[in-house]
C-alpha positions in Angstrom: 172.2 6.2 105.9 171.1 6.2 109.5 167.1 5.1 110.3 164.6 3.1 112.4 162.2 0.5 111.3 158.7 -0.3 113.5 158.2 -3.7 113.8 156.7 -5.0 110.5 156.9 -1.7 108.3 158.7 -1.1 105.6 162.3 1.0 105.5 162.2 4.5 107.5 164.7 6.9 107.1 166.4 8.9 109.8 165.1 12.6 110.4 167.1 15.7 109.0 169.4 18.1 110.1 168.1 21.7 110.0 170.4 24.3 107.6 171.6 26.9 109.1 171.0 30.4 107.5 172.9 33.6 105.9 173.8 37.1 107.5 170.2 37.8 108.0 168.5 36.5 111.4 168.5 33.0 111.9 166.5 30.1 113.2 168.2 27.4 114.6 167.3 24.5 116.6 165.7 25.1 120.0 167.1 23.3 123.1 163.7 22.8 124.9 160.1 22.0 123.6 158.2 25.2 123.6 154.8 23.9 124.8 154.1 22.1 127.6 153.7 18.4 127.7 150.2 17.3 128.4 149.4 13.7 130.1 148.7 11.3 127.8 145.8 9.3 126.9 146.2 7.5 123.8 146.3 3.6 124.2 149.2 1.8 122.5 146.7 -0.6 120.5 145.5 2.8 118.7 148.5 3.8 118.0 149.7 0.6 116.5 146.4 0.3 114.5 147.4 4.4 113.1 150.7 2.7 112.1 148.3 -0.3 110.0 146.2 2.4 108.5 149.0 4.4 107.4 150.9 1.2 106.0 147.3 -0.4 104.2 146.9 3.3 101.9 150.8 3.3 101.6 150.0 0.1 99.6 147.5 1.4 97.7 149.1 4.7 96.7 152.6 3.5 95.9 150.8 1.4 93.7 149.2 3.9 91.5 151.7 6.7 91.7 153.4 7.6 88.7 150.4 4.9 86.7 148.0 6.4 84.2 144.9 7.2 85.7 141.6 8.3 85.7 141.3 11.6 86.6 137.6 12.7 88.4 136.1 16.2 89.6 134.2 16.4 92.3 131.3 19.1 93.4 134.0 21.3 94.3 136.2 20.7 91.4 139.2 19.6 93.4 140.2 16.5 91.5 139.6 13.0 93.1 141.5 9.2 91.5 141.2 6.2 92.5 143.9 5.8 94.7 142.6 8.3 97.0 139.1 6.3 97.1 140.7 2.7 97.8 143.7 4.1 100.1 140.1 5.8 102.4 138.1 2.2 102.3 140.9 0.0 103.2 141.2 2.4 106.4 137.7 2.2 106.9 137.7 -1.5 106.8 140.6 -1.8 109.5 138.3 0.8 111.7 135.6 -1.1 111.3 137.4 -4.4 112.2 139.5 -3.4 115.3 137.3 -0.6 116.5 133.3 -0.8 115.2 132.8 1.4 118.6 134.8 4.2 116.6 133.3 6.7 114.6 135.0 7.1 111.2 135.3 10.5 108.7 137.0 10.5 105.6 137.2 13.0 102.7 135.8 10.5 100.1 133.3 8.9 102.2 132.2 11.6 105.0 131.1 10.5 108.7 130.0 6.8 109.7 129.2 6.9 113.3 130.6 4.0 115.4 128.1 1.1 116.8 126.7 1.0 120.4 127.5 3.4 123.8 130.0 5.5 123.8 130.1 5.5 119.6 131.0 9.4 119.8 134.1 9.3 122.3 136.7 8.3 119.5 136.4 10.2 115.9 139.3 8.7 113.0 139.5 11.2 110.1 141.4 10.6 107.0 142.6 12.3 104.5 143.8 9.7 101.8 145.8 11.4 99.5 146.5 14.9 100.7 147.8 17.0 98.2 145.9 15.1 95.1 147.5 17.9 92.4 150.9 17.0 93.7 149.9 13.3 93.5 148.7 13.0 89.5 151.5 15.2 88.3 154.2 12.8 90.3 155.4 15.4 92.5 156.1 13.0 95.8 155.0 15.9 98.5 151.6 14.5 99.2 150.7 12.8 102.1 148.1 10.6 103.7 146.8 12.0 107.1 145.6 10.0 109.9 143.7 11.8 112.7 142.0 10.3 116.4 140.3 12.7 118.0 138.8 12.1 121.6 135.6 14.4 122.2 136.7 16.1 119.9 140.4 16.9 120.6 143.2 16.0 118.5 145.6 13.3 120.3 147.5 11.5 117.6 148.0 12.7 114.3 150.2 11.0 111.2 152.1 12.5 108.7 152.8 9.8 106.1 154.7 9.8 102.8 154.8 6.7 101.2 157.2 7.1 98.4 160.1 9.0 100.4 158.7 6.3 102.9 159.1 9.2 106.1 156.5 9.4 108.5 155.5 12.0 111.2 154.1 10.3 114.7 152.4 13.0 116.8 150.5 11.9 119.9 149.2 14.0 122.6 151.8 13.9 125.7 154.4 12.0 123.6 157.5 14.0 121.5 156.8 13.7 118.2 158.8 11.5 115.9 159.6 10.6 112.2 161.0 7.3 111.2 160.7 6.4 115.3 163.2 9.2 116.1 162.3 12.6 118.1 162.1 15.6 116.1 161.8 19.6 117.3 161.0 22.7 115.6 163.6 25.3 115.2 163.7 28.4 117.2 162.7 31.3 115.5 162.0 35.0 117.0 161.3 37.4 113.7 159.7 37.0 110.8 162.5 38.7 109.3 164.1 35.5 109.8 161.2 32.8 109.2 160.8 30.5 106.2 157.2 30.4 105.4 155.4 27.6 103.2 151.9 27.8 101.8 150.3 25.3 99.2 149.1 27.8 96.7 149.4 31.4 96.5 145.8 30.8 95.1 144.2 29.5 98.5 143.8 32.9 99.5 141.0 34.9 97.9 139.6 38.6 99.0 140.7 39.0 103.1 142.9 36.1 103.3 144.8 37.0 100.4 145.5 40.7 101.7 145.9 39.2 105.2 148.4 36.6 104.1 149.9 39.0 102.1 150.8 40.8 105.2 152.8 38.3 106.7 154.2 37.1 103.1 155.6 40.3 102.6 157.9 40.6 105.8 159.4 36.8 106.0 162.9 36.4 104.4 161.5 33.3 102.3 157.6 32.5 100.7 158.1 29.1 99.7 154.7 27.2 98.1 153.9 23.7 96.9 154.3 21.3 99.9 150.5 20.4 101.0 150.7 18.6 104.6 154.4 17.9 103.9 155.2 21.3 104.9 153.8 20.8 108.4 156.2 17.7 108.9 159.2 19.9 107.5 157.8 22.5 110.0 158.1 19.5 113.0 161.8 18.6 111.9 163.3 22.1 111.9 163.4 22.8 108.5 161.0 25.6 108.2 159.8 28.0 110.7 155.8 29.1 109.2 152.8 27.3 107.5 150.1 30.0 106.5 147.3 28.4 104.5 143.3 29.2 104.0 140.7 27.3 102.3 141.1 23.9 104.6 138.6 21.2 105.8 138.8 19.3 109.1 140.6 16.1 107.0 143.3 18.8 105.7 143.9 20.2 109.7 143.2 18.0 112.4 146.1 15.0 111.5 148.9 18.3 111.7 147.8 19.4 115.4 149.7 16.3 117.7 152.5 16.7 115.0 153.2 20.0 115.4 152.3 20.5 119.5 154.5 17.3 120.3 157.7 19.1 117.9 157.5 22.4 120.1 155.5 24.4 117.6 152.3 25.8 117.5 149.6 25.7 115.7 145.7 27.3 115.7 143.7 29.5 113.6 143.9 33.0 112.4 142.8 34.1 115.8 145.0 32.3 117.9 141.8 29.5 118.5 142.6 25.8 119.2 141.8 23.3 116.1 139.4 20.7 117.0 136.4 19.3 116.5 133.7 20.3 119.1 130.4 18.3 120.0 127.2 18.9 120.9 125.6 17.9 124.2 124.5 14.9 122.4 128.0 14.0 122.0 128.0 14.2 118.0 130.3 16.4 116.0 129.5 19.8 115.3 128.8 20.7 111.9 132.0 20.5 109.6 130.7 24.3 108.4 131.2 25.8 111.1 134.9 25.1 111.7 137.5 27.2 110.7 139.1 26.8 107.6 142.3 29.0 108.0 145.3 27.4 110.0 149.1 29.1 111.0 151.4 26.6 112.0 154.7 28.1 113.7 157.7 25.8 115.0 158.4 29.1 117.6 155.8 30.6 119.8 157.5 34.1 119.0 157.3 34.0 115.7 153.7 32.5 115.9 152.7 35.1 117.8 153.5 37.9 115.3 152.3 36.0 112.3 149.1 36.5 114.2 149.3 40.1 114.3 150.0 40.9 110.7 147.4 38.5 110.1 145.0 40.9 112.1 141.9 38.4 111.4 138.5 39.6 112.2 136.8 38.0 109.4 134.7 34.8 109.2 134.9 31.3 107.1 132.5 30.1 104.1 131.1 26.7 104.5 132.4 23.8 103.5 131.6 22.8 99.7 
């Protein structure tokens, strides 16, 4: 078994191969990126320090996975443990440490603004355990994500799961990697031909579900059950659409670099750029008024008519 270690981290495999398909269209592996590099900005000390935040709630989750535990329902009755709560605050604390200028959102926790001038340049956002359901019935697909945005723009985004130990680098003007090694999406030119992953048929409600429905119903393969792992799967080649509704900024932001450094796309249902805008004060935008629907495509093509049988004129509802 081939793989990379980083300095100081625990065993990393090597990426995957991409399958190749059946009689019907395929998608296979692209020979060039499909989007064009962008000049990076990202200082290696913040990259390292993703690499320490990703390895402190690795700790914490691996502990607790597969353990009894407590069970909790929040306001929103999305189901919240333990392990996601101490994997957010020992990333807070390593913020806080390295960085107190940084401002800091997490999904348990919300927004803590960084200390002094210049506190709203650099925005962390975490989600600790994404993909809790998959997490408390031992299903290893979850993820944590790990997010830096600068003025509000995504430029380095992690992918990590701790108990297949594989973890997705993206960072703006850099390929993106798993285990250290460069990964691309696949080409793909119908949806005829695409694999398409969502978490839950039961994200979609009303609009989304009949739009989704639309571009369901013409790939060769609906697959569901992945949460953020089917973004990384997306980045190595493996699957060619992610169509999924009902999302915060913690569940989003984290896939962007990942997906733009593989080749692949990804924006909302109408075509928009994920980010996080600010006001003229320099402070993030309300979270409520982001979008909450997200299509990730590893082909441009294909992205682009996922967008037309999505046809999506309608709004979002506020976060809970």
């Amino acid at each position: 078994m081939t793989g990379t270690t980083r300095p100081g981290a625990p065993y990393t495999a090597g990426p995957r191969t991409a399958h190749r398909q059946g009689a019907r269209p395929t998608c296979t592996p692209p020979g060039t990126a499909l989007l064009p590099g962008i000049a990076g900005d990202v200082p290696e000390a913040f990259v390292e320090l993703a690499h320490r935040l990703a390895d402190a709630a690795a700790g914490v989750t691996r502990r607790y996975f597969r353990a009894p535990l407590a069970i909790e329902a929040k306001a929103d009755e999305s189901p919240v443990t333990i392990a996601d709560r101490e994997a957010e605050a020992v990333m807070r604390a390593l913020v806080r440490q390295a960085l107190p200028s940084h401002a800091v959102f997490g999904e348990e926790s919300g927004m803590t603004p960084g200390d002094g001038i210049g506190g709203g340049e650099y925005l962390w956002i975490f989600d600790p355990i994404d993909g809790t359901k998959s997490f408390i019935t031992g299903k290893p697909v979850f993820g944590t994500l790990v997010a830096l945005l600068r003025r509000g723009e995504p430029v380095l985004g992690i992918i990590d799961q701790p108990i297949m130990r594989e973890r997705w680098l993206g960072v703006r003007g850099r390929p993106t990697t798993l285990n250290g090694e460069e990964v691309h999406t696949r080409a793909c030119a119908s949806l005829e031909a695409a694999y398409l992953y969502a978490t839950t048929p039961h994200m979609f409600a009303g609009a989304s579900a009949a739009a989704f429905a639309r571009v369901r119903d013409q790939v060769r393969c609906p697959l569901y059950g992945c949460d953020c792992y089917a973004y990384g799967l997306l980045a190595a080649g493996h699957c060619d659409l992610v169509v999924e509704a009902d999302m915060k900024p913690y569940d989003y932001l984290a896939l962007v670099p990942v997906v733009n450094g593989a080749g692949g796309r990804i924006t909302d249902w109408q075509g928009g750029l994920l980010r996080w805008p600010q006001t003229p004060a320099g402070e993030p935008v309300l979270a409520s008024t982001l979008p909450r629907e997200v299509l990730a495509a590893g082909d441009a093509r294909v992205h682009a008519l996922a967008l037309r049988a999505l046809a999506w004129s309608g709004g979002h509802e506020g976060l809970s």
